[in-house]
N, C-alpha and C positions, 0 to 999 in steps of 0.2 A: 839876242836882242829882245826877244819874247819876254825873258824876265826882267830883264830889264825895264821894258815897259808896264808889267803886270806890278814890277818894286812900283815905281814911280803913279801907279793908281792907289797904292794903295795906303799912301802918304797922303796926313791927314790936310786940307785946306789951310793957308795961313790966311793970316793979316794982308798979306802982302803976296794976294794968289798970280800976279802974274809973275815975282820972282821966283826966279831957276830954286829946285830943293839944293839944299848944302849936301858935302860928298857925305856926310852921316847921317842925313835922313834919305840917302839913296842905299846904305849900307844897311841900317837900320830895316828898311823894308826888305832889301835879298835877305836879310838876316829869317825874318818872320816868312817870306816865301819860299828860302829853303826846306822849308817842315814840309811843304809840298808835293817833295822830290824827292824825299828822305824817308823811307821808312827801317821804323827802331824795333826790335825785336819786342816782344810782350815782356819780359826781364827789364830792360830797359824804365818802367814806371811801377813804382809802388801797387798800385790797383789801376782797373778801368778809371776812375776820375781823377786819376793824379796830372797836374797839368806840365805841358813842357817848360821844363828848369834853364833857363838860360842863364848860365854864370858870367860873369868878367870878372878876370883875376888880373890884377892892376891899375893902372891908369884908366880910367872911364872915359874914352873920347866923346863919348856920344852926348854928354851932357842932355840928358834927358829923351833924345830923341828913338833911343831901341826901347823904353818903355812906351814913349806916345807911340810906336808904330808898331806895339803887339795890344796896346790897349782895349777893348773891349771884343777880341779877335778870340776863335778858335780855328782847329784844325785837328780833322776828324774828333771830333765832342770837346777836344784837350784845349785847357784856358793855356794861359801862359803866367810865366811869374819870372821875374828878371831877379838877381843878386848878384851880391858885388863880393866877391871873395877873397880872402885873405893867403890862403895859399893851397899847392894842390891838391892835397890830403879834403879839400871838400869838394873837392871836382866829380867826385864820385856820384854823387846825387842830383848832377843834371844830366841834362839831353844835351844842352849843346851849350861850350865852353868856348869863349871870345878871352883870347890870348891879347892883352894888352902888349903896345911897345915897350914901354915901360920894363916888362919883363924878359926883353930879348938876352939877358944872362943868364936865365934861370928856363929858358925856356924847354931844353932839353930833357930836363927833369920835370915839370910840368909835363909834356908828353910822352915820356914815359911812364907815367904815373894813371894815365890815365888811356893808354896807346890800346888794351885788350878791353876796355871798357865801353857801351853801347855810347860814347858821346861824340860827337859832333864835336872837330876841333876845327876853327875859325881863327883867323890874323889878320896882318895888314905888316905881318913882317917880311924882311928878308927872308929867302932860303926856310920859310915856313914848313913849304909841302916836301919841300927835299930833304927835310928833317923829321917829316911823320906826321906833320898838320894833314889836316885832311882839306881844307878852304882856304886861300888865301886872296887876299882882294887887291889889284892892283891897282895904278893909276896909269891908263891910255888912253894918250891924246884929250887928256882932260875929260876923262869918262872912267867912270866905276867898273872894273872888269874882275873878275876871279879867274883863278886857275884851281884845280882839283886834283887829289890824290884817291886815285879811285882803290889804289891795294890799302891803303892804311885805313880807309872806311871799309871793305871788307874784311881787314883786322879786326876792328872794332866793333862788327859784326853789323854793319849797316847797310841797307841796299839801298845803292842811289838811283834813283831813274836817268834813264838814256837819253832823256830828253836834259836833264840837269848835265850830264856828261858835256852832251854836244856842246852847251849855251859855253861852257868853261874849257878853258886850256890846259888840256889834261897833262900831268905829270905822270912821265912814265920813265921807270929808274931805268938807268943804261946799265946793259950787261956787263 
């Protein structure tokens, strides 16, 4: 709940400030306050000012809103920069990777392309984290939830805070 409220501050004022944020300007913001609860190995970024690379490979649901909601933002000194990719083979060069629906065919290959890599894998699909996603966002009770894959961000060699654990429904593979 805590992040969930810390997303929902840090989504920027509209027009229209007493209506509710849309479910991707709630996504949008876990998106930019995961960086929070994530820490990337020093390998991970080009140099000290390289800023966090947020890709989406596919379909853009967000239509503008994971850029307004990392806009004029950092986290620890790192700006951020958003792109939109074509396919896995450039996955390699960010931090953190938003798995569009759009590519639930492909998506296997996408994650493993990028499964030993320092990035942050992110969905909103089915069977996401039980395929090697590391974040996946769901919808309950008409509220923005995630579930997490805490061995596949250890794959990737990413330590996620315990405090990030808690908030999310951990995926833990059955023996």
């Amino acid at each position: 709940m805590f992040l969930i409220a810390v997303s929902l501050s840090a989504i920027q004022p509209s027009a229209a400030q007493d209506a509710a944020p849309s479910e991707y300007q709630v996504k949008a913001a876990c998106i930019y306050n995961f960086t929070k609860f994530v820490e990337w190995p020093p390998e991970a970024f080009p140099d000290l000012s390289s800023p966090f690379v947020i890709g989406v490979i596919g379909e853009d649901p967000f239509n503008g809103e994971l850029q307004r909601a990392v806009q004029n933002k950092d986290v620890c000194g790192r700006r951020f920069l958003v792109r939109h990719l074509r396919n896995a083979d450039q996955a390699g060069s960010c931090q953190i990777l938003f798995v569009s629906r759009s590519e639930r065919k492909s998506m296997g290959d996408i994650l493993a392309a990028v499964s030993t890599l320092p990035v942050l894998t992110i969905s909103e699909t089915d069977r996401f984290v039980q395929s090697g996603g590391i974040i996946n966002f769901l919808i309950e009770q008409n509220k923005v939830r995630f579930e997490i894959n805490a061995a596949a961000a250890k794959k990737a060699g990413l330590k996620v805070s315990s405090k990030l654990l808690n908030l999310g429904r951990r995926y833990e593979r059955s023996p």
